[in-house]
PDB file as gemmi writes it, atoms N, CA and C in Angstrom:
CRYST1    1.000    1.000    1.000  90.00  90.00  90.00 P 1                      
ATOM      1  N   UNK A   1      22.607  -3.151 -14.247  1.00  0.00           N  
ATOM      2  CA  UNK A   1      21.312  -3.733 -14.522  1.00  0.00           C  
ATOM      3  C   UNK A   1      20.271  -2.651 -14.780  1.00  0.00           C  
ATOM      4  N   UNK A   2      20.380  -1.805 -15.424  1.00  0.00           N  
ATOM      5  CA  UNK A   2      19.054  -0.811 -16.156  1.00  0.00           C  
ATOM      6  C   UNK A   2      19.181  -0.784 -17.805  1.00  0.00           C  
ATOM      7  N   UNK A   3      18.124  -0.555 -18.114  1.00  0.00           N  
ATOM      8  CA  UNK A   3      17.176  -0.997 -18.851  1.00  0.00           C  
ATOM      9  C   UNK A   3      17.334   0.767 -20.002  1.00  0.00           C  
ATOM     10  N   UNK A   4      17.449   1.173 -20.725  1.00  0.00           N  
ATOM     11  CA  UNK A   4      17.365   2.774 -21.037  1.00  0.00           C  
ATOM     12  C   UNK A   4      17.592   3.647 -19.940  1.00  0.00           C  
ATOM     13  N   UNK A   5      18.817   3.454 -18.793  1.00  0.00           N  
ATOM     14  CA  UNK A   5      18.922   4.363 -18.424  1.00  0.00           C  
ATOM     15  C   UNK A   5      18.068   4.091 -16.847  1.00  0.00           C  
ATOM     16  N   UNK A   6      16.916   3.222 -17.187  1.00  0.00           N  
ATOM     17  CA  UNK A   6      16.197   3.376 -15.980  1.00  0.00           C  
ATOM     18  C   UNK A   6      16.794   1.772 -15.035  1.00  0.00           C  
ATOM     19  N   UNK A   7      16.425   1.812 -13.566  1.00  0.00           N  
ATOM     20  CA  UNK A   7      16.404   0.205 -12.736  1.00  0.00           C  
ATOM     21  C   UNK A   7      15.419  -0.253 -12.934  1.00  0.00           C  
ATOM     22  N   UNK A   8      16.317  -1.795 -13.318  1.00  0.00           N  
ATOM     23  CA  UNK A   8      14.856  -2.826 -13.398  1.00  0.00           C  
ATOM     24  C   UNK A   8      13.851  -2.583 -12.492  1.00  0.00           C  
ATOM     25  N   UNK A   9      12.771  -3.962 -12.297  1.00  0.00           N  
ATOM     26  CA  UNK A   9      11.902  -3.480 -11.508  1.00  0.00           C  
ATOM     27  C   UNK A   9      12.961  -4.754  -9.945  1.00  0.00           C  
ATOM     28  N   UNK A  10      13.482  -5.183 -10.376  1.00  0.00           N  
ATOM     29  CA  UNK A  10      13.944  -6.118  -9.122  1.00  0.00           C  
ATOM     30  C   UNK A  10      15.164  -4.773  -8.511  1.00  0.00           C  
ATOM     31  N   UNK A  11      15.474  -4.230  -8.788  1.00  0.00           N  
ATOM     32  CA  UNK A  11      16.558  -3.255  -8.373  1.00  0.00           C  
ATOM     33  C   UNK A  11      15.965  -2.564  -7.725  1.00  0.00           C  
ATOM     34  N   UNK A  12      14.925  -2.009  -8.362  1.00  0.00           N  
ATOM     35  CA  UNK A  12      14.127  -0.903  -7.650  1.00  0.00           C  
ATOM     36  C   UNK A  12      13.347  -1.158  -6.538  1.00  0.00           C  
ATOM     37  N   UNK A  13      12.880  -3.043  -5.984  1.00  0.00           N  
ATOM     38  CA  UNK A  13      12.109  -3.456  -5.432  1.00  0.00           C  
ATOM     39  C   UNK A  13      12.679  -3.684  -4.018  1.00  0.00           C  
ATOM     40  N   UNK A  14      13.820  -3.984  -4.523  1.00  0.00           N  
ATOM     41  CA  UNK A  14      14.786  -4.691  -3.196  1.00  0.00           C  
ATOM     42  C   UNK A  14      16.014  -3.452  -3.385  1.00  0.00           C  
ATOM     43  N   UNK A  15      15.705  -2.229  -3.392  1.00  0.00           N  
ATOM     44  CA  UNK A  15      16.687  -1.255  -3.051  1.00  0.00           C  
ATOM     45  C   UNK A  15      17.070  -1.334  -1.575  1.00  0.00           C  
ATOM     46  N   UNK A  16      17.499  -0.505  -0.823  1.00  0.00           N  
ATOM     47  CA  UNK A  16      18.485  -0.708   0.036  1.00  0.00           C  
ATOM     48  C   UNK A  16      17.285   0.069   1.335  1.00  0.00           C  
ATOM     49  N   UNK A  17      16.707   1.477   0.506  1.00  0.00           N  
ATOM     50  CA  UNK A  17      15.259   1.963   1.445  1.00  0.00           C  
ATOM     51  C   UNK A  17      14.586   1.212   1.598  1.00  0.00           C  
ATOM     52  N   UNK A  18      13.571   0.323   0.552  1.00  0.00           N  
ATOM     53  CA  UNK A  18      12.780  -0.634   0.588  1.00  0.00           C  
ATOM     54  C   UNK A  18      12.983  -1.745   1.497  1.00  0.00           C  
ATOM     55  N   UNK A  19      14.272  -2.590   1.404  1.00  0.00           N  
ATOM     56  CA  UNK A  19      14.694  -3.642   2.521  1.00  0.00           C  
ATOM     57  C   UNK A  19      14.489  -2.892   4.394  1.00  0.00           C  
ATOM     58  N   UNK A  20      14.809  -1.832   4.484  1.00  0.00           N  
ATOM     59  CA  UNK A  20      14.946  -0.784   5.585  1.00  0.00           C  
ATOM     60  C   UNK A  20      13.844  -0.698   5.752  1.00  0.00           C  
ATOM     61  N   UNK A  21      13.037  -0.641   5.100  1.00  0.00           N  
ATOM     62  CA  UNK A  21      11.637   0.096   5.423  1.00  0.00           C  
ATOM     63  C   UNK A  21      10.517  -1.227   5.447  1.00  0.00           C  
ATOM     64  N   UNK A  22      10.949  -2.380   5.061  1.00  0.00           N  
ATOM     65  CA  UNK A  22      10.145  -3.814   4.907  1.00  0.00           C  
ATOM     66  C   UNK A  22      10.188  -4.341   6.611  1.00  0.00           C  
ATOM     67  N   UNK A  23      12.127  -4.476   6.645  1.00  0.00           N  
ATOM     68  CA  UNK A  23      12.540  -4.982   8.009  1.00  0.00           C  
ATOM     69  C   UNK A  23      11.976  -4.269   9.108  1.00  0.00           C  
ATOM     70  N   UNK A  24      12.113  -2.728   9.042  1.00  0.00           N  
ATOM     71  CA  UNK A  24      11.309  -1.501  10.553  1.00  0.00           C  
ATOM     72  C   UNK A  24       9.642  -2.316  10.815  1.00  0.00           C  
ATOM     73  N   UNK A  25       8.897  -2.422   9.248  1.00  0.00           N  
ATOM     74  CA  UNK A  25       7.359  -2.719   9.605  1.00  0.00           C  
ATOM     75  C   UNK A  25       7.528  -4.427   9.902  1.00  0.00           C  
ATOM     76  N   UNK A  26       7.756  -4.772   9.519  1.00  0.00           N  
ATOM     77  CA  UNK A  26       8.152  -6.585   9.950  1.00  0.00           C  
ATOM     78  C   UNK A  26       8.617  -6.425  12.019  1.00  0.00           C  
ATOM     79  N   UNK A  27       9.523  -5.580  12.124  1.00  0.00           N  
ATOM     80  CA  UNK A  27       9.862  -5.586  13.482  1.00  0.00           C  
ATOM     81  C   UNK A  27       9.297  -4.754  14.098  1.00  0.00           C  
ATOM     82  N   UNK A  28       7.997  -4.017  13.683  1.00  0.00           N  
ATOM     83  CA  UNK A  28       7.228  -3.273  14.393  1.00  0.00           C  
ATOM     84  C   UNK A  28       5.882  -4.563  15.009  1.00  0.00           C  
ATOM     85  N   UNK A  29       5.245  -4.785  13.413  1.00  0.00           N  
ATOM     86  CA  UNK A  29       4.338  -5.434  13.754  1.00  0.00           C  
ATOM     87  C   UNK A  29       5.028  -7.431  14.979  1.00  0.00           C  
ATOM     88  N   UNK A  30       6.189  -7.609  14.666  1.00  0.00           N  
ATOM     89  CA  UNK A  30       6.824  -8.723  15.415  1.00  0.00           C  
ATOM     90  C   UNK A  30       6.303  -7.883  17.311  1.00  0.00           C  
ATOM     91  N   UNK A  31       6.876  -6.860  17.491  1.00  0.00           N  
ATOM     92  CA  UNK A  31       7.120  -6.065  18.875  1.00  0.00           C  
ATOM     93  C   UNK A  31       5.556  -6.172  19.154  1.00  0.00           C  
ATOM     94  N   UNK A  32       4.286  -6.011  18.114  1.00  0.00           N  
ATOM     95  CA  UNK A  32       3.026  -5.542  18.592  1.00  0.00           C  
ATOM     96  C   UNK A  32       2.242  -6.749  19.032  1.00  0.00           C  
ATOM     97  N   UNK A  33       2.660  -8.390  18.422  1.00  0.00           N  
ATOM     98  CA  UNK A  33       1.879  -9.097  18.641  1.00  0.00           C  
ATOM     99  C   UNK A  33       2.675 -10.355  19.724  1.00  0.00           C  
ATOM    100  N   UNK A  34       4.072  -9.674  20.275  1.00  0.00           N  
ATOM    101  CA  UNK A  34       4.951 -10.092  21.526  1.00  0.00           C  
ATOM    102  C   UNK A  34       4.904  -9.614  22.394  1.00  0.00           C  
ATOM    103  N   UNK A  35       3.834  -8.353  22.696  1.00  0.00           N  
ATOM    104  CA  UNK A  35       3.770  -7.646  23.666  1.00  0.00           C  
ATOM    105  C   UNK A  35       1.721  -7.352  24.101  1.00  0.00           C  
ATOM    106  N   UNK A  36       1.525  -8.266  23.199  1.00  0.00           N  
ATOM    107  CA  UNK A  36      -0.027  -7.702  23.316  1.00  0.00           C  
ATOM    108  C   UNK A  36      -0.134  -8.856  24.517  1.00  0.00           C  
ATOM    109  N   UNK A  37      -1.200  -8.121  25.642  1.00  0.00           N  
ATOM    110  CA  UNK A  37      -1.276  -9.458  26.623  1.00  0.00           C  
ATOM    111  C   UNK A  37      -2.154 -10.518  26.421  1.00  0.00           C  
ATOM    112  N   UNK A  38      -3.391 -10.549  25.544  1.00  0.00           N  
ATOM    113  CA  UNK A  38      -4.279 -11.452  25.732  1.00  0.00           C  
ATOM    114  C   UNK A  38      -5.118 -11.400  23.705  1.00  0.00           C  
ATOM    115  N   UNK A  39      -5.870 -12.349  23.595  1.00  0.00           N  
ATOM    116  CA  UNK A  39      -5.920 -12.731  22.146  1.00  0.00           C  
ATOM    117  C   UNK A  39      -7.453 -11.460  21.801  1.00  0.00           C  
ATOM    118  N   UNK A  40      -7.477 -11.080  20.909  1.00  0.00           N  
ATOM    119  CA  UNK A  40      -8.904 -10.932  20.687  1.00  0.00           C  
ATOM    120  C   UNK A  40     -10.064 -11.279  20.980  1.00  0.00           C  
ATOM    121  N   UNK A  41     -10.863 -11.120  21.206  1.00  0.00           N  
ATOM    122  CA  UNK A  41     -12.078 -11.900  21.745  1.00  0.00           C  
ATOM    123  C   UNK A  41     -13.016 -12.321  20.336  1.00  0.00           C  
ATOM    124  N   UNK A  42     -12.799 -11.469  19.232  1.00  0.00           N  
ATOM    125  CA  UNK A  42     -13.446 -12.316  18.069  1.00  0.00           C  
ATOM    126  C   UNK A  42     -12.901 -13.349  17.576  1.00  0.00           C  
ATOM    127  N   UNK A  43     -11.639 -13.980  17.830  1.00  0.00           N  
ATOM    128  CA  UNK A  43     -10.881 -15.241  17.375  1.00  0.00           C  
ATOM    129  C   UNK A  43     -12.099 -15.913  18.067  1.00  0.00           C  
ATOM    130  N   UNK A  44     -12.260 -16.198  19.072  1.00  0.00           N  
ATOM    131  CA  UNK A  44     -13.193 -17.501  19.852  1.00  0.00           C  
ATOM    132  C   UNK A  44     -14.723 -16.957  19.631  1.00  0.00           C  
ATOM    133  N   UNK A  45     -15.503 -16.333  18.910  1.00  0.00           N  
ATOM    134  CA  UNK A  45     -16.494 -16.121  18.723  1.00  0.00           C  
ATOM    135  C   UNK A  45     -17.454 -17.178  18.151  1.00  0.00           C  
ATOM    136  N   UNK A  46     -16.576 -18.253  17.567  1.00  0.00           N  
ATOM    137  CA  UNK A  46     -17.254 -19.476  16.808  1.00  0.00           C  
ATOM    138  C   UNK A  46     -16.744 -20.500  17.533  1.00  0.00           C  
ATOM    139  N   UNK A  47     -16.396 -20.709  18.656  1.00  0.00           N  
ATOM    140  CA  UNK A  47     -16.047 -21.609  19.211  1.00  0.00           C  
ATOM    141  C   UNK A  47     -16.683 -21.554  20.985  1.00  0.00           C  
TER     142      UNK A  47                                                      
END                                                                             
């Protein structure tokens, strides 16, 4: 699937680093908001 030599842009998007490096920040930010103890205090600012 390339194009002159070069990867499409779907090859290049969903390469094998990219998936690796999507899933680490996906399961970073998952760990940061399962471990935070209590909500922001600007969520309830209008309420």
């Amino acid at each position: 699937m390339t194009m002159n030599g070069k990867p499409t842009l779907p090859v290049r998007l969903f390469s094998r680093e990219n998936l690796i490096a999507a899933a680490l920040c996906l399961l970073l930010i998952l760990i940061i908001i399962l471990t935070s103890d209590n909500a922001p205090q600007w969520i309830y600012q209008g309420f």
